[in-house]
N, C-alpha and C positions, 0 to 999 in steps of 0.2 A: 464749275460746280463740283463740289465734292459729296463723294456717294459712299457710307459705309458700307460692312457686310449687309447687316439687316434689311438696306434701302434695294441692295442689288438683288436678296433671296425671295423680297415682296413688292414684288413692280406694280401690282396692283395698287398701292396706297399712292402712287406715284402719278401725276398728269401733265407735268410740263412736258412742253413742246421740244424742247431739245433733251429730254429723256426718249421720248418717241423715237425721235430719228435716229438717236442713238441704238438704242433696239432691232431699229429694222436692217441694221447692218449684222452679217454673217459672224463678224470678228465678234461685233460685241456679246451675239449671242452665247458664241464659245468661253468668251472670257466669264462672263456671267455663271454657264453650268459651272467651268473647271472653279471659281471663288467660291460658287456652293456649296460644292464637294471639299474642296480645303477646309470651309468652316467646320462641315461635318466630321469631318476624320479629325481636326483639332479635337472639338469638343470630345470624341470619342475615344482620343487617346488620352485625353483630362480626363475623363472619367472613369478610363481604366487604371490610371495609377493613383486615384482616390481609392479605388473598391479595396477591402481588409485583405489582408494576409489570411486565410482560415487555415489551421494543421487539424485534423482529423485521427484522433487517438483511439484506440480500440479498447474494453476493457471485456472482462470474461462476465460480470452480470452488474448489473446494478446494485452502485453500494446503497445501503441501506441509509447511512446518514451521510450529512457533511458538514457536520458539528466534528472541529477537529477532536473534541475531550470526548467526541463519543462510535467516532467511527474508528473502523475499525477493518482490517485487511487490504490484501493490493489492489480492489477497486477501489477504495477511498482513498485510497492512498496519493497514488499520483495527481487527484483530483484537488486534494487538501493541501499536498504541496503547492501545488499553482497558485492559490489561494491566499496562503499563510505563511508569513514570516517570523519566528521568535526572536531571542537574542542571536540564536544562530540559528540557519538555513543553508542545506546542499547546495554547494558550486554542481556547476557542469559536470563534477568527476563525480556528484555526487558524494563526497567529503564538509562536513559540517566547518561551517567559517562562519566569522562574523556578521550579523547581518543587521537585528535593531539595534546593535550595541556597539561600540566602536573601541571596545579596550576591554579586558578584565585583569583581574587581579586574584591571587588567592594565597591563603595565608598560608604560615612556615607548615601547621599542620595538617596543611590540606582537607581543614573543615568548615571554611568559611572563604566564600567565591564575592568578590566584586564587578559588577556591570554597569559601563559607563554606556549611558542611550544616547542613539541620535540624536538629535534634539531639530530633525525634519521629518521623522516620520509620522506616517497620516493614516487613519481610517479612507477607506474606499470612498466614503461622503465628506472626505475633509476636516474633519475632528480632530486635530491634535493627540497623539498617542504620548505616553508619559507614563514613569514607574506605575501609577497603581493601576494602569492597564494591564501590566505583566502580575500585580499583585494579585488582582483579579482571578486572570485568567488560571495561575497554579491554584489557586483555592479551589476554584471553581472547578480543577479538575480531580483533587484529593477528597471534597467533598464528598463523604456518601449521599447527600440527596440529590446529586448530580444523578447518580446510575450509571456511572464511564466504569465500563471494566479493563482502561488502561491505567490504572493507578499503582499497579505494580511496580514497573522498575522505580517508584516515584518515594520508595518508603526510605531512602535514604536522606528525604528531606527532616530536618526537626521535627517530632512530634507527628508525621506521616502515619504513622502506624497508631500511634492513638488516638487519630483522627477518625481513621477509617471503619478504626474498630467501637466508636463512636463514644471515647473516654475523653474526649479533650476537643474544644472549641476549633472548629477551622481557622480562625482568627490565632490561634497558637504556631499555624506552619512556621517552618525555619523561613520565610520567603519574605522581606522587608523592602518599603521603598523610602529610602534613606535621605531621597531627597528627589525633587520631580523626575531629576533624570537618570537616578541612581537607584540600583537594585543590589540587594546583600541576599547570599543565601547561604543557608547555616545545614550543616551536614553532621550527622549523628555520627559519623567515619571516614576517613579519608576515601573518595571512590575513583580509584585510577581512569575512569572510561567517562565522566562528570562531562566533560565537553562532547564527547557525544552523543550523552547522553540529553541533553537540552536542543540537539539538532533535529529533535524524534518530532514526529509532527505534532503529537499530542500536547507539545507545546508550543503550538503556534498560538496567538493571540486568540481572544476574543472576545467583544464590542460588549460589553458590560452595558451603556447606553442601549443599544439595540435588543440586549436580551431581555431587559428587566423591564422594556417597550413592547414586547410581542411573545414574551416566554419562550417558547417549545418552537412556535412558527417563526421564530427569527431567521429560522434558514430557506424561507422561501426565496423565489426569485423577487428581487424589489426590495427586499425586507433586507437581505443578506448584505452584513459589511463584513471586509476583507481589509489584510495589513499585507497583503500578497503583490505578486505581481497583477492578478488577475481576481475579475471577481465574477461573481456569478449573474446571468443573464437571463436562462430560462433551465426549468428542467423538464423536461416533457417523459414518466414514468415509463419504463423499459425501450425507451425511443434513444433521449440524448441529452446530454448535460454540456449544456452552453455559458463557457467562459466569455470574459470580454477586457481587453486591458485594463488596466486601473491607471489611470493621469497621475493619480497622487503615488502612487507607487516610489517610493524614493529614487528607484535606478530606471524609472520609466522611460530616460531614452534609451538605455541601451535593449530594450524588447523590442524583436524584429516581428513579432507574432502578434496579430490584432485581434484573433479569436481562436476558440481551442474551442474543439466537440470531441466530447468524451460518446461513444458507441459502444452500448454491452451488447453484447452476442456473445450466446452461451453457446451455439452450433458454431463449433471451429470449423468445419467446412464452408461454412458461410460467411464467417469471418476473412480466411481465405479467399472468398472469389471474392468479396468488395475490397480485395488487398488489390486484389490481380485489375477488377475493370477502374480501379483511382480511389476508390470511394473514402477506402483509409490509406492513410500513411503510414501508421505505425499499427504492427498487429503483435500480442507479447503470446501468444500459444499459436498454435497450425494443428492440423491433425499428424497424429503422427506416421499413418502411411504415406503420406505426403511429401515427407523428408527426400526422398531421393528424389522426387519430381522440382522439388524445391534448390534444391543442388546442382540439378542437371540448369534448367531453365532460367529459374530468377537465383543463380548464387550471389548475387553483389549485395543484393536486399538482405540474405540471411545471417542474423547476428547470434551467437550461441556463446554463453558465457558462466561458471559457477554462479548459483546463488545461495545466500544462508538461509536457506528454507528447508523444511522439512513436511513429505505429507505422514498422516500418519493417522490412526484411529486411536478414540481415549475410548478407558473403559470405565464404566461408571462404579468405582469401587464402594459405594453405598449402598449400589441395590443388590441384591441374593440374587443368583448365586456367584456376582462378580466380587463377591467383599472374598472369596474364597481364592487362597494365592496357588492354589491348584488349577482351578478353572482358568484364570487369568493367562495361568505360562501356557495350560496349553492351548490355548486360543492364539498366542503367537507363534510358538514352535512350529507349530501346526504349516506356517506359511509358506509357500516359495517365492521368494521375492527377488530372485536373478529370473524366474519367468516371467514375473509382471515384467521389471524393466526390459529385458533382453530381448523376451520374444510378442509380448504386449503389445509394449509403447516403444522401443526400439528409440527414444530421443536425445538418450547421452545422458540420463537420469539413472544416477548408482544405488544400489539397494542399500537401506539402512536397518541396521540395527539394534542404533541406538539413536539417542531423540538430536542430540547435536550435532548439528554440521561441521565440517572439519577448517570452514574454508578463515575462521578466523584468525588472526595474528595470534600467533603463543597459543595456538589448541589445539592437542593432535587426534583428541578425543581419546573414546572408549574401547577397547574390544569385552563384547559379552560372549561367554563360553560358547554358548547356545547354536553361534553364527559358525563354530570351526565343527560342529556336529554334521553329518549327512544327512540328508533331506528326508528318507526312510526310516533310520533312526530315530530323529524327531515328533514323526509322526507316531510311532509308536510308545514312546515316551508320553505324545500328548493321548493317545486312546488310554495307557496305564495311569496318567493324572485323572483324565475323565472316570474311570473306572472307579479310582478313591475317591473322588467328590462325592457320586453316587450315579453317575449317568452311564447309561450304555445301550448298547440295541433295543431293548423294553425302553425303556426313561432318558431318551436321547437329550440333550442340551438342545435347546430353542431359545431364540434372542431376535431380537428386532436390531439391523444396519442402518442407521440415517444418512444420508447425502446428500450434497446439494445437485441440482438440477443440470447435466453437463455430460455428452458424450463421452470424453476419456474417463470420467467419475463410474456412470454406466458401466463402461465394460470393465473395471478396476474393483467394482464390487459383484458384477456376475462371477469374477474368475476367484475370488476372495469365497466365495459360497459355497461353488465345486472346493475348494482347496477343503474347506473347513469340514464337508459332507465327506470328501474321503475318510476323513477319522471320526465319523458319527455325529456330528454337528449339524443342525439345520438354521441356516440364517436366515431369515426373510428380509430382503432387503425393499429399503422405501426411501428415492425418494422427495422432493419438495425446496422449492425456492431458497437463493441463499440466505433469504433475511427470516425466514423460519427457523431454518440451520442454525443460524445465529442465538434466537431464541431459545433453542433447546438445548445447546449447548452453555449459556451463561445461567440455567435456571435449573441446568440438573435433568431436563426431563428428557432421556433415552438411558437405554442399553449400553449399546456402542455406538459410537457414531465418526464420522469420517471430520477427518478436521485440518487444518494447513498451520504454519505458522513461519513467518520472515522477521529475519531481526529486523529493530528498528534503528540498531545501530551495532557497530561492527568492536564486539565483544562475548564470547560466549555467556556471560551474564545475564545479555537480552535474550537467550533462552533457559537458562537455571530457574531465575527470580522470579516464572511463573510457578513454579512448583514450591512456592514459601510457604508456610501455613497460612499464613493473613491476606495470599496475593489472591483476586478478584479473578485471576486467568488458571486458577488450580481446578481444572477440569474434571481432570479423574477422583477429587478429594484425595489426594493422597497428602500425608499426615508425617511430618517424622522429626523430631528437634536433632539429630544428629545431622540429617542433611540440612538443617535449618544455619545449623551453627557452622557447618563446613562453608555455606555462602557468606557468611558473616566476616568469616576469618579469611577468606579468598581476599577480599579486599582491604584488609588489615596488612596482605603481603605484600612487600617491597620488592622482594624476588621475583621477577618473572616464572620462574619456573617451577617455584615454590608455589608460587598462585595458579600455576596448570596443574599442579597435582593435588590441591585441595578440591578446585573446581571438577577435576577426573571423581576423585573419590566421593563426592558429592553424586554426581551423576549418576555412578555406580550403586548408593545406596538407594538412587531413585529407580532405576532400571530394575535391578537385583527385586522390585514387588511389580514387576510387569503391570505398570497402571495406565502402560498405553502399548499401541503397537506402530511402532515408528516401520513405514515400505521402502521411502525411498527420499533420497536427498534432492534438490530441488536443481534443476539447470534452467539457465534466462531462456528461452524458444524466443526469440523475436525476428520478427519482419521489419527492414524498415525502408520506407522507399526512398531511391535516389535523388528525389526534391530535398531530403530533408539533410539537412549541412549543420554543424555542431554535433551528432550525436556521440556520443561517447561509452563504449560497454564498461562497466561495473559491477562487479560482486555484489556493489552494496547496493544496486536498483540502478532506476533507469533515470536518464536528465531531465529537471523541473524544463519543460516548455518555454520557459524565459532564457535559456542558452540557446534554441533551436531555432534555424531561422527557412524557409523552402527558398527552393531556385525552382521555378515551373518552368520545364521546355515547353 
């Protein structure tokens, strides 16, 4: 008689007589538990190399969107990368490479680019992607009925700029699809930084079918399709934003990672302990008292790296009494910003003085007078600016600080208040959510307010080309066709070094009207735990989740 697992695990279904006798021997009984127990630890070790890969990412708060044309900062960021693929998308080194497109071309005058497409790449539902998906997708993001306020570095397409400014048809962009698999774009100027500039995520795809199906709600969980590695699963509001591989993905077998949870937590000490008991894997800020405890204990985990960021506060030069270039300087002069970094926050983050970071290729930046003055000097300087504006001990200067909601934020504008009170200044600081923040910053409506910004790609450019008159990211409203035209001709230059010193002097004409107040230049703070294999530090951000792979002890 022959007896499988199942017959041996339920003897009860069983009544033959030579199963009986079988039974009532000692052997057979033993043989019986030990085949039940193998079946079980089978199934249970099948079932544990079925269960997903999950990596657990940390972010500082919940982006606001994940419409790539419209979000915007380092929480959407990494979120959107995972997501969306353009013509090109970060490798591991985070370095822009080819990704829907498998060749390009570009003409003798470097105003007219060629892109040959996959001709396998797929929407997350299976839909065939093809040139007027990408034709799409740039309209849709140069568009002003869209409401993206990343359309700036975007004005060197044809016609970009009189799009925006609402003189010429969207249908006019330099962006053509030449043939299903072929994309042409048409540049008003040669722009030396063009390829990575299209790596930005703001140009990653998106699902035309799906939007003009569900408008605004397209990026629900369900609704949402992706040209990513990854697409979205669930978003559960201040809790957690759930990735889940995409099949159709072009390079789908090389993704060792079955699921990604994106965790905002704005308390970096909290972020911190769910680093410590597993909960994240990857944490990109710590508190900063922390550092040496972080050093001594878990140093293998700590990654510390330049980044092109800058924090800094804009001033709203619209409203009175900041349209006034007296007030304005001395509300920066006013600062000490080797105490924030040094004695503050202590992270390895250097104080700035002007708005660009240094850390790009061919930019050595600015020096402004103001930073070789001594800190008492300055302040004095700013109480005799205040004095000619009209303000002083009777009629002191008062403004309202915006911030977003976030402990190192907190004490970086308590100490910003004292600084500014020592010279007759009363700031009231307030303040409120980052997607508020957001709000009042693209609409005008504050004083001052506290603001971040990371290139999207690695050219001082992606920080000048917000301060253009036409650009959607000129915060402060600052105004000037000299600095308009020194960005113009930046890129008309051949010489490398010829084009750092238009772009210096550029700079300089922006600074030189204090329309913002740059603190400090940005360094990576990252955690990242020993499970996780691939990772790679970068200037230019951190690695899309489809290079990362865990090893769980």
């Amino acid at each position: 008689m022959i007896l499988n697992g199942a017959s041996l695990c339920s003897v009860n279904e069983f009544h033959l007589t030579e199963y009986h006798r079988l039974l009532l021997s000692g052997w057979f009984v033993r043989l019986n538990r030990f085949f039940c127990l193998f079946i079980v630890l089978v199934s249970v070790a099948s079932a544990a190399t079925d269960d997903p890969v999950v990596l657990h990412r940390g972010t500082a708060a919940a982006p606001w969107s994940l419409d790539p044309t419209l979000a915007a900062g380092t929480m959407a960021s990494p979120i959107v990368t995972d997501m969306y693929v353009g013509l090109m998308a970060r490798n591991e080194k985070s370095v822009p490479e080819l990704a829907g497109a498998t060749e390009w071309t570009v003409s003798e005058d470097g105003t007219v680019y060629t892109f040959k497409l996959r001709t396998d790449l797929r929407w997350s539902d299976g839909k065939l992607i093809d040139a007027d998906d990408f034709v799409y997708s740039y309209r849709r993001l140069i568009d002003p009925k869209t409401g993206s306020f990343m359309g700036a570095p975007f004005f060197v397409f044809e016609n970009a700029r009189k799009i925006i400014r609402g003189e010429a048809e969207v249908e006019s962009l330099g962006v053509t699809a030449l043939d299903k698999f072929t994309v042409e774009f048409r540049l008003t100027q040669p722009v030396p930084y063009f390829l990575e500039l299209i790596g930005n995520m703001q140009l990653g795809l998106v699902p035309r079918h799906v939007i003009e199906k569900y408008g605004k709600a397209w990026t629900r969980p369900g609704r949402m399709v992706s040209s990513g590695p990854f697409v979205l699963a669930e978003r559960v509001p201040q809790s957690y934003v759930k990735l889940v591989k995409n099949p159709y993905f072009y390079d789908a077998d090389s993704v060792q990672i079955d699921e990604v949870y994106y965790h905002p937590t704005q308390d970096l000490a909290t972020s911190l302990r769910r680093f410590r008991v597993g909960e994240l894997d990857i944490v990109l800020n710590y508190p900063s008292d922390k550092l040496a405890w972080i050093r001594e204990n878990i140093p293998e985990t700590l990654h510390r790296v330049p980044s092109p960021g800058t924090y800094f506060l804009v001033i709203n030069m619209a409203k009175p009494p900041f349209d006034d270039l007296r007030v304005r300087r001395a509300l920066n002069i006013a600062l000490d910003r080797e105490a924030i970094t040094d004695k503050l926050l202590r992270t390895g983050v250097t104080p700035a003085y002007a708005w660009t970071p240094t850390v790009f290729d061919n930019y050595d930046g600015i020096t402004i007078p103001d930073q070789l003055v001594p800190l008492n000097e300055r302040q004095e300087l700013a109480r005799k600016l205040l004095r000619e504006a009209g303000f002083g001990e009777d009629n002191p200067l008062r403004f309202t600080l915006q911030y977003d909601t976030k402990q190192e934020n907190r004490k970086i504008m308590v100490a910003l208040a004292a600084m500014w009170q020592a010279v007759g200044v009363q700031a009231e600081i307030i303040n409120m959510e980052f997607r508020m923040l957001n709000r009042k910053i693209n609409t005008g409506d504050f004083e001052v307010i506290r603001w971040f910004y990371m290139a999207s790609y690695n050219d001082p450019y992606a920080f000048l080309q917000n301060m253009d008159g036409d650009s959607p990211n000129n915060w402060p409203r600052f105004s000037s066709t000299e600095y308009d035209e020194l960005l113009y001709q930046s890129n008309l230059a051949k010489d490398p070094d010829e084009r750092q010193r238009l772009l210096q002097r550029a700079e300089t004409v922006f600074m030189s009207e204090y329309p913002m107040i740059p603190l400090f230049y940005y360094i990576g703070k990252r955690l990242i735990s020993t499970d996780v294999k691939g990772w790679i530090d970068s200037s230019r951000g951190t690695p899309p989740s489809r290079y990362l792979r865990l090893e769980r002890e």
